[in-house]
C-alpha positions as CSV (number, residue, x, y, z in Angstrom):
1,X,31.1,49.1,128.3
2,X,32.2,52.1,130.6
3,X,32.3,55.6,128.7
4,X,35.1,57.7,130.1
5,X,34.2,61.5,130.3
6,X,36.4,62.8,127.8
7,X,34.8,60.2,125.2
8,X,31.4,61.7,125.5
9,X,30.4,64.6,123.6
10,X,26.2,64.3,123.8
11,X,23.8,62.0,125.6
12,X,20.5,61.0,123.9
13,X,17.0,61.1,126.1
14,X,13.6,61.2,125.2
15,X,10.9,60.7,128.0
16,X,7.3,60.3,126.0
17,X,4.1,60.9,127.8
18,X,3.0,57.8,128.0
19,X,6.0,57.3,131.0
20,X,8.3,56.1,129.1
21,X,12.3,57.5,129.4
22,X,15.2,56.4,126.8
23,X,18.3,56.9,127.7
24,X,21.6,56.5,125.8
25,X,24.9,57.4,126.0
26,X,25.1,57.3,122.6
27,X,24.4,61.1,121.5
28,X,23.4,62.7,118.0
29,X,21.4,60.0,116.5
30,X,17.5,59.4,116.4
31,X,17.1,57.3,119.9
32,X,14.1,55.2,118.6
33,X,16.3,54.2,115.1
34,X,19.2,53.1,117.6
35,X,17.1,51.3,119.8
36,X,15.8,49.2,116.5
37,X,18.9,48.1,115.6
38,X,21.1,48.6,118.6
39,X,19.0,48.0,121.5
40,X,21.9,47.4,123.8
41,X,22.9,50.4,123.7
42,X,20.0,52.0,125.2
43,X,18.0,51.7,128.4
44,X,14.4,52.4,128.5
45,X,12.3,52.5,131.6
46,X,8.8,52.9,132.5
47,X,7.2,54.8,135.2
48,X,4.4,56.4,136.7
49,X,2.7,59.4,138.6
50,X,2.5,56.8,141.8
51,X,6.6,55.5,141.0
52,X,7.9,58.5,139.7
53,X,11.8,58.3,138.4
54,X,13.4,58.4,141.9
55,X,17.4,59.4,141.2
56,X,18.7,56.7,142.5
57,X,17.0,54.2,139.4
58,X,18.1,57.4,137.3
59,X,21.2,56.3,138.7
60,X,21.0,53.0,137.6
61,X,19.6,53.4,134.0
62,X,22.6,56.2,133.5
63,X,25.3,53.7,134.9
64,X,23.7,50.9,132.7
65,X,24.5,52.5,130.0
66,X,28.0,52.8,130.4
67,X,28.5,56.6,132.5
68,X,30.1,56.8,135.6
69,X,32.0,59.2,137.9
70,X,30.9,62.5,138.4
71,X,29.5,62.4,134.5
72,X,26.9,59.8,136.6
73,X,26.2,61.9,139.5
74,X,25.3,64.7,137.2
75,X,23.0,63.3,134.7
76,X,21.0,61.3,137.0
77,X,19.4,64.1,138.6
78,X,18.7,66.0,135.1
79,X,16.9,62.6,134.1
80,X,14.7,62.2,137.1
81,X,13.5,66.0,136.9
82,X,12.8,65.6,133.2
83,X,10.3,62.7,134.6
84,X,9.1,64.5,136.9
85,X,8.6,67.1,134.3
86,X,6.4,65.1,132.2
87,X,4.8,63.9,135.4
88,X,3.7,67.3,136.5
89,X,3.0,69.5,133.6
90,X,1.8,66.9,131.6
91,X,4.2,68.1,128.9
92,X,4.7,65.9,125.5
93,X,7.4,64.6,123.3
94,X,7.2,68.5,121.1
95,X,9.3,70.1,124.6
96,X,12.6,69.1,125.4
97,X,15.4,70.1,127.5
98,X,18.9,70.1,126.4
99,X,21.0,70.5,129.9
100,X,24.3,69.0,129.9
101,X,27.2,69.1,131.9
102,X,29.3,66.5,129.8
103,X,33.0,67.8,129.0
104,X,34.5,71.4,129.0
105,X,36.0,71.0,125.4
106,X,31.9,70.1,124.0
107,X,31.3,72.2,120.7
108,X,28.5,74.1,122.3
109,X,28.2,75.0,118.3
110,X,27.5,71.9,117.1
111,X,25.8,70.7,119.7
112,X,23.2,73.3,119.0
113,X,23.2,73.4,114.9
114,X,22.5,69.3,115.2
115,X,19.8,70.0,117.7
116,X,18.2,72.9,115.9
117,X,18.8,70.6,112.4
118,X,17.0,67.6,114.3
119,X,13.9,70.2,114.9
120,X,13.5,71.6,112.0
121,X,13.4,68.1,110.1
122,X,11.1,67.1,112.0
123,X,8.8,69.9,110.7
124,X,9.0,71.4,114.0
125,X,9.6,75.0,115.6
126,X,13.0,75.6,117.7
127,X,11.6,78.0,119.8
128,X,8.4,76.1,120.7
129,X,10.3,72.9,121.2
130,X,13.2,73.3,123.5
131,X,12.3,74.6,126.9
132,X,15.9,75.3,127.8
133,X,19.8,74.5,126.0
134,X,22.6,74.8,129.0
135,X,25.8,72.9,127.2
136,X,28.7,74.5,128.8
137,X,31.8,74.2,126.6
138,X,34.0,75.3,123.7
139,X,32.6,77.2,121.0
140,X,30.1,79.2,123.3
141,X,29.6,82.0,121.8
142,X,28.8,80.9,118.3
143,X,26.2,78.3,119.8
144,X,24.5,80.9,121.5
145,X,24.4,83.1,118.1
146,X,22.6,79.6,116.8
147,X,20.4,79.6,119.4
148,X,19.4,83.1,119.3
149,X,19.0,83.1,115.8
150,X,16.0,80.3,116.3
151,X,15.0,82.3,119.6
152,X,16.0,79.1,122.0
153,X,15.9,80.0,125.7
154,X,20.2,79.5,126.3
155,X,21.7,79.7,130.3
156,X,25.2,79.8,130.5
157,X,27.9,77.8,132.3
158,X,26.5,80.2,135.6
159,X,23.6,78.4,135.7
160,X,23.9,74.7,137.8
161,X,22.1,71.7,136.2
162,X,19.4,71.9,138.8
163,X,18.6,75.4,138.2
164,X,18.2,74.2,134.3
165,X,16.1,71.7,135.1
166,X,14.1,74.5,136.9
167,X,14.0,77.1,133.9
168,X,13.2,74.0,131.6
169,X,9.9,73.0,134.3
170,X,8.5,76.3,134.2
171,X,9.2,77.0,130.4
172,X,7.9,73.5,129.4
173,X,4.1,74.6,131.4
């Protein structure tokens, strides 16, 4: 199944330490829960300090999954950088990077009240768990007041995805 563009609002990835990345285009939803009882919808893939996450298998896993296009082109580098990430700073499942470049009408809003929701179920602290949120899109400016309010590192639509990646690399150390 091929996801247009304009059908996608979020993406879902966890990478765990043990070299381990899930990928979905399926956003908003615990990935683990989906991957129980939808496992077609989501790709996982293993690698290591010697492999990496090269972006062309990034590529592969995002395309698998049903993205294409320029949507493709753009998430494949965010996924292999969160990799390397984990790789290099030996970061855990408790940091995460929200960087994405998905549609220009995404509720940047809701976006961020379901990510800081997610968080704080999950008995955890906002601000010590997301390294960086760059979601370009409608609703800016009442995301960012979300963000702020739980002290979440936010770069705006100024920012490119690599230079996320980046800010989410050094805040993630």
């Amino acid at each position: 199944m091929t996801h247009r563009p304009e059908e996608i609002d979020s993406v879902n990835v966890s990478v765990y330490q043990g070299s381990l990345v899930i990928f979905s285009a399926v956003g908003g939803v615990d990935i683990e829960e989906l991957a129980q009882r939808q496992p077609a919808l989501v790709r996982k893939e293993h690698f290591t300090v010697a492999s990496r996450l090269p972006v062309h298998r990034a590529r592969e896993i995002v395309a698998e999954a049903g993205i294409s296009g320029k949507l493709l082109l753009g998430l494949a580098p965010v996924l292999s950088t969160l990799a390397d990430v984990f790789l290099d700073y030996d970061a855990t499942v408790d940091k995460v990077a929200v960087i994405m470049n998905v549609v220009s009408n995404t509720r940047v809003d809701l976006v961020a009240r379901g990510i800081v929701k997610g968080i704080i179920e999950s008995g955890k602290n906002p601000a010590q768990t997301v390294a960086v949120f760059r979601v370009p899109g409608a609703w800016e400016d009442e995301g960012s007041k979300i963000l702020s309010k739980y002290a979440i590192p936010i770069q705006g639509r100024t920012v490119s995805i690599d230079e996320a990646a980046g800010i989410a690399a050094k805040n993630a150390h």
